[in-house]
SERO-314970 format. One record per residue (C-alpha): residue in three letters; x, y, z. Coordinates in steps of 0.25 Angstrom, whole numbers, plus 2048, in hexadecimal, padded with zeros to 3 digits. Layout:
<recs>
alaXYZ;...
</recs>
This chain:
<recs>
unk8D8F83095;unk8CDF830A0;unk8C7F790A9;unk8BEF6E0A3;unk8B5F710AD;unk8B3F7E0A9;unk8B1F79099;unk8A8F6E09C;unk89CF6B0A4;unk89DF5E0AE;unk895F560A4;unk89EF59099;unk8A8F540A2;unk8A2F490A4;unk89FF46094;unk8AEF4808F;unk8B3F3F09B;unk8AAF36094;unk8AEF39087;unk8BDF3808B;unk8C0F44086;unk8C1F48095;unk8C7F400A1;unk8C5F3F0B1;unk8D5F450B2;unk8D1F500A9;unk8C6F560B1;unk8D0F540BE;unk8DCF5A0B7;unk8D2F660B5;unk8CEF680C4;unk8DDF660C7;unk8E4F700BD;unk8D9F7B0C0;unk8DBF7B0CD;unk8EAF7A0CE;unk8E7F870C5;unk8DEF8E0CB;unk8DBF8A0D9;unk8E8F930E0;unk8DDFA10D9;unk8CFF9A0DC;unk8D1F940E9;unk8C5F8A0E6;unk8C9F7E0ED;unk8CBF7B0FE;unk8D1F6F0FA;unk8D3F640EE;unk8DFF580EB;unk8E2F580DD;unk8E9F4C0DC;unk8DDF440E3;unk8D3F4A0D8;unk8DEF460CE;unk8DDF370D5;unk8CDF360D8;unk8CCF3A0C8;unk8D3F2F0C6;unk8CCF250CE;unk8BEF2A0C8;unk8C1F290B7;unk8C5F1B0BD;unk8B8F180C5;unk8B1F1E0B7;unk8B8F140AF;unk8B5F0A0B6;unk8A6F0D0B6;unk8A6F100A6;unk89DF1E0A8;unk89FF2A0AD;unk897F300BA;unk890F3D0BC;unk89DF450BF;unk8A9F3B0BE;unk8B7F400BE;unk8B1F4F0C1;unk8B8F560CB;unk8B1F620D6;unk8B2F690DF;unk8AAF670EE;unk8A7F750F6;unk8AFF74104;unk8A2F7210B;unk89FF64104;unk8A3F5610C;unk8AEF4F105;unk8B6F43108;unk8C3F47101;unk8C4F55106;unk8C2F5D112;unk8B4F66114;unk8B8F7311C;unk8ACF7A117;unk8B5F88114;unk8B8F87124;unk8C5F8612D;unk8BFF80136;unk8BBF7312E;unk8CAF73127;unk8CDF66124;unk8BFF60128;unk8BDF50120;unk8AFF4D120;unk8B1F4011C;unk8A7F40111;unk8A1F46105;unk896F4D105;unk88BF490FD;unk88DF510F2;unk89BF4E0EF;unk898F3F0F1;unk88DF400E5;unk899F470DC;unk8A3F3C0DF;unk898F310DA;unk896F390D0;unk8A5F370CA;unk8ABF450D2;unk8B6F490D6;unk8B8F510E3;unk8C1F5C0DE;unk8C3F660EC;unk8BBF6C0F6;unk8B9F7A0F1;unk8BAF860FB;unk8ADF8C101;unk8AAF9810A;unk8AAF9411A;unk8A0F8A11D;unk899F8E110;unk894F9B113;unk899FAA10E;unk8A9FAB113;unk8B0FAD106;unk8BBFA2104;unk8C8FA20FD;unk8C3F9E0EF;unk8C5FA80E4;unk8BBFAB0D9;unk8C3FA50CD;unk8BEFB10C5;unk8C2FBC0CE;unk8C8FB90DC;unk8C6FC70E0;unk8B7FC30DF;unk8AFFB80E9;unk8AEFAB0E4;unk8A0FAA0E9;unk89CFA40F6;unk89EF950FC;unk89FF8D0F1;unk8A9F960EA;unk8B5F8D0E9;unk8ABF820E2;unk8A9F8E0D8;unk8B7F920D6;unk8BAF830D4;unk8B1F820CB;unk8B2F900C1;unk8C2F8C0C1;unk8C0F7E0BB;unk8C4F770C4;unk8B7F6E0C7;unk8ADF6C0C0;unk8A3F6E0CA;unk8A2F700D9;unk89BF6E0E5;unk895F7B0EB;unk889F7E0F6;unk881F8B0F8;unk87BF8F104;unk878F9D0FE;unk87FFA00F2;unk88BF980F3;unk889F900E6;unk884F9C0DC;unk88DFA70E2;unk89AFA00DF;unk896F9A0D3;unk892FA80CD;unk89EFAF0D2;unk8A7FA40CC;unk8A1FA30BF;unk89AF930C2;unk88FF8A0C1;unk888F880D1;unk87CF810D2;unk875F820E0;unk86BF760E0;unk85DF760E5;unk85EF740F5;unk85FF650F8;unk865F610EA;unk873F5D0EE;unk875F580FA;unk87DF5E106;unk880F5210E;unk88EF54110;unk88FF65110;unk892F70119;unk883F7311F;unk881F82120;unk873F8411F;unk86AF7811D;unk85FF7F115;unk869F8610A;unk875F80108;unk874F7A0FA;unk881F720F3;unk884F730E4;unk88FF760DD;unk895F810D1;unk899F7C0C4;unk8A1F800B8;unk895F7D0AD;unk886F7D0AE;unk886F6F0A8;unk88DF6A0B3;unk881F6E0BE;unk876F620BC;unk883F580BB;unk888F5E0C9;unk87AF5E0CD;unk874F500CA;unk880F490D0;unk880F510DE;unk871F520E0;unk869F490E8;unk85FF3F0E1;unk853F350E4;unk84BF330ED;unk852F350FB;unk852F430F6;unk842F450F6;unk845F540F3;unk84DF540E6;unk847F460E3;unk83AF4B0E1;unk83DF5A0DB;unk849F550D3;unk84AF470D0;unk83CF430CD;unk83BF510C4;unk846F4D0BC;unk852F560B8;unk84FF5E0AC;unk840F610B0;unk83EF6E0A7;unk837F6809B;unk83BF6D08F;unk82DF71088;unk82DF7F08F;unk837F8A091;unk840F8D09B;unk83AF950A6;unk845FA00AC;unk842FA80B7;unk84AFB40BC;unk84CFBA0C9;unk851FC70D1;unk850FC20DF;unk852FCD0EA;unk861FCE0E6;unk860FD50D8;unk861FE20DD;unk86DFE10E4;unk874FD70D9;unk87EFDF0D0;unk878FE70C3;unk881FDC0BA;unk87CFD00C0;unk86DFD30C0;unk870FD80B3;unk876FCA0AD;unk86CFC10B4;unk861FCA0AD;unk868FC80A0;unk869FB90A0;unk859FBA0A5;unk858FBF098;unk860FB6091;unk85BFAA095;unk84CFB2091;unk84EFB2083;unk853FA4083;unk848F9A07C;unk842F91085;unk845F9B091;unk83BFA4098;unk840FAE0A3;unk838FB50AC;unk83BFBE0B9;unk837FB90C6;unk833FC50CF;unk83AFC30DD;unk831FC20E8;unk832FC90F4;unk831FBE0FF;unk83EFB70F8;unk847FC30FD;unk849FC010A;unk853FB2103;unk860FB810A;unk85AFBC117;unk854FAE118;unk861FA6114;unk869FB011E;unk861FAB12B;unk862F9C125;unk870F9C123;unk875FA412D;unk86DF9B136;unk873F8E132;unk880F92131;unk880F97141;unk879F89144;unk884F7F13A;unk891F8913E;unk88EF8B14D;unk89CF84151;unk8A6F8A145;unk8A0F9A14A;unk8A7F94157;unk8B5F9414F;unk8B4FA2150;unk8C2FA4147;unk8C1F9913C;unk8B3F9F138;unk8B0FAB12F;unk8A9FB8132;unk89FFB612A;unk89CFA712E;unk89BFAC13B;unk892FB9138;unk889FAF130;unk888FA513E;unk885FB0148;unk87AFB513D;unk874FA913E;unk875FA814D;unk86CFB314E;unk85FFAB147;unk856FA514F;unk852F9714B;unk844F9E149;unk84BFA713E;unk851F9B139;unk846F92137;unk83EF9E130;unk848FA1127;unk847F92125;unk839F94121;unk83AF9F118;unk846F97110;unk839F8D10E;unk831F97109;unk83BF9D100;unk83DF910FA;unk830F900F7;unk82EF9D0F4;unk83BF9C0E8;unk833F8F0E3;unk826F970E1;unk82FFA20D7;unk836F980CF;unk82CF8F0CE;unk829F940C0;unk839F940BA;unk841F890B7;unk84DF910BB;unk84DF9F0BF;unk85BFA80BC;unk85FFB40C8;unk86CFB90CB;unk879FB10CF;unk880FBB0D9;unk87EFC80D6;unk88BFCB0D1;unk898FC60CE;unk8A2FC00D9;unk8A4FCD0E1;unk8B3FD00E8;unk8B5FC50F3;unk8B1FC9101;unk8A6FD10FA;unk898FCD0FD;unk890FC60F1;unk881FCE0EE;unk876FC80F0;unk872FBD0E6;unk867FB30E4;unk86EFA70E8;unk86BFA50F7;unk85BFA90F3;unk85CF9B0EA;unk864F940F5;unk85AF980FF;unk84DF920F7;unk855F860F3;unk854F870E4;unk860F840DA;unk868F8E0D5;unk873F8F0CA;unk87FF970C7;unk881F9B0B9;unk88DFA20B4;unk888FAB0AC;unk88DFB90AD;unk89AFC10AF;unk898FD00B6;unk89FFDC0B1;unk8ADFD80B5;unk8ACFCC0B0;unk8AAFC00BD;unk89FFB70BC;unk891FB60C3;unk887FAE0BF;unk877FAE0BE;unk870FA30C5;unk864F9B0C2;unk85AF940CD;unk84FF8A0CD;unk842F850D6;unk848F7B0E1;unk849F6D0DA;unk84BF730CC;unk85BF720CC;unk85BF690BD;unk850F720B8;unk85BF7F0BC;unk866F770B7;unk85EF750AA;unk85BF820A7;unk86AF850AA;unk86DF7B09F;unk864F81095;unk86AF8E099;unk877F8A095;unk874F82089;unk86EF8E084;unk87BF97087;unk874FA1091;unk87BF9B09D;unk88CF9609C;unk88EF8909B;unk89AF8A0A4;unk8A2F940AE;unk8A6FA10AD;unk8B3FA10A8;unk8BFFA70B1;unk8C4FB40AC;unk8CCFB80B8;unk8CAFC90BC;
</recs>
């Protein structure tokens, strides 16, 4: 028998606890069994107490039953990427150096989970500070394969059953890549969304938190409860909440855009091939219109632009670990004398020209509600080989949500999903059309299921 994570969404959770035909030690004797299973062939987890999950369960259905409702998440367990703050585990942020590190508090994020009811299952594994080194995690599907990039052990948590849901970040594609090669939900909010009070910094004007998720209706229940709200928040206060949260009236049909980018060509014939099917699909649907966006030439300079950013912020924020010469990785260390070399007048223009794409992306979707492109361009290659080029840092970049889905399979048989973006701000509009989507059968409701190669 599988998971119930992987059989129901977290607001079907949420409806049979209160129906009683679900309980709080159920959906921990879940997380427990699956990882006792499968955690020694997914590697998923830095570290998680069993025992103490088994005890805060115990302490949260007697909170609810004192209070006579249930909360947004109550009795939920998840998963918390190693780069988040928490008070009940260490944060060493995929690092020897910070082994053992307490911060002493929770950041933000988690805290709005725990209000909400959660439980904090682990700290899942992540690549070195975030960035590219691949890290013990295995893809559940194929552990020859890469599970994706820093927020893999949240995806391999996740696509196991173990948790419902998890906290992930994305910096470039560290939310969607994992989540396609491990057959998941990943939604990476609009810039600004989630607060990252509390979060490894890497790069102050990319680095975006989110999570992955084992169904599509659990993304706006994950979403409303770690978003910011109100008015101290002037941004999403006044592009979100004075909007509403389903603002696509229902008097006009669905307007679907569909977009190359500069990385088609280079994407694998199966891929482009898939995401110009579902295009097609979605096309025929009633109430659905889908038209090609022609790429622009001035938007192919994304990867050059978020390279001199990155590389930048990363010299700057890890000047003293390049010092501990031995405990850092080639890579991380390649990536900090890169960004040595930029001058703080390359810098600030690459700055710049990050504004003017942003602006630039708002202009091409302004006619869409949601606009579909490729995921990665392929499924999860063997570990230690690079990942092609893919959309998912061009949307990172210019600050506009962006969604997982786990559509497809490649020829032998591993997962890779399509993915699906909206104008800044439009995050419930995206999970809308996401929702329709679904409902409609064109998109899973669920993950991929594991059929091991």
């Amino acid at each position: 028998m599988g998971s119930v994570f992987l059989e129901q969404s977290i607001p079907e959770l949420i409806r049979n606890v209160g129906l009683g035909t679900l309980s709080f030690r159920d959906m921990v004797d879940a997380t427990v069994q699956v990882i006792n299973d499968k955690e020694a062939d997914t590697l998923a987890w830095v570290r998680f107490d069993l025992d103490k999950l088994r005890l805060e369960s115990e302490q949260a259905f007697l909170k609810y039953k004192g209070r006579g409702h249930l909360l947004g998440i109550d009795g939920i367990p998840f998963g918390v990427k190693d780069i988040f703050n928490t008070k009940s585990f260490p944060t060493q942020m995929g690092s020897p150096l910070w082994k053992n590190f307490t911060p002493g508090n929770n950041s933000r994020v988690v805290d709005s989970l725990l209000f909400a009811g959660g439980l904090v299952a682990g700290k899942t594994v992540t690549a070195e500070f975030a960035v590219h080194a691949l890290n013990e995690t295995l893809n559940p599907h194929d552990s020859s394969k890469t599970p994706g990039t820093s927020s893999s052990g949240s995806a391999a948590a996740v696509a196991t059953g173990m948790v419902p849901f998890a906290l992930a970040s994305q910096t470039a594609g560290s939310i969607i890549r994992p989540a396609s090669f491990c057959g998941v939900w990943g939604m990476k909010p609009s810039f600004g969304m989630i607060p990252r009070t509390g979060v490894l910094k890497t790069t102050d004007s990319l680095d975006t938190v989110g999570f992955v998720a084992a169904h599509a209706k659990s993304l706006r229940t994950v979403l409303d409860i770690t978003r910011v709200k109100g008015p101290d928040y002037p941004y999403v206060y006044k592009n979100v909440d004075r909007q509403g949260v389903v603002p696509k009236a229902s008097d006009r049909p669905w307007r679907v855009g569909f977009v190359k980018t500069h990385t088609w060509d280079t994407a694998t014939i199966y891929a482009r091939k898939a995401i110009e099917d579902l295009a097609s699909r979605i096309g025929r649907e009633d109430g659905f219109e889908v038209g090609e966006i022609e790429w622009p030439s001035d938007l192919h300079a994304a990867h050059d632009i978020h390279s001199i950013i990155y590389n930048k912020s990363l010299s700057y924020y890890f000047q003293n670990e390049k010092k501990m010469d031995s405990q850092v990785t080639p890579i991380m260390k390649k990536m900090i004398e890169a960004g040595e070399s930029i001058s703080p007048a390359e810098f600030r223009l690459a700055l710049a020209r990050q504004e003017s794409h942003c602006e630039r992306l708002d202009q091409l979707l302004s006619p869409y509600d949601i606009v579909l492109s490729l995921g990665t361009s392929s499924s999860a290659p063997l570990r230690g080989v690079e990942e092609l080029p893919d959309p998912s840092l061009i949307w990172t970049l210019g600050h506009i949500p962006s969604v997982a889905a786990p559509v497809f399979r490649c020829p032998e048989g591993l997962p890779f999903g399509a993915q699906f973006v909206s104008r800044k701000w439009n995050d419930y509009l995206l999970v809308q059309g996401i929702e329709e989507l679904v409902d409609r059968g064109i998109l899973p409701p669920g993950s991929q299921k594991i059929c091991l190669h």
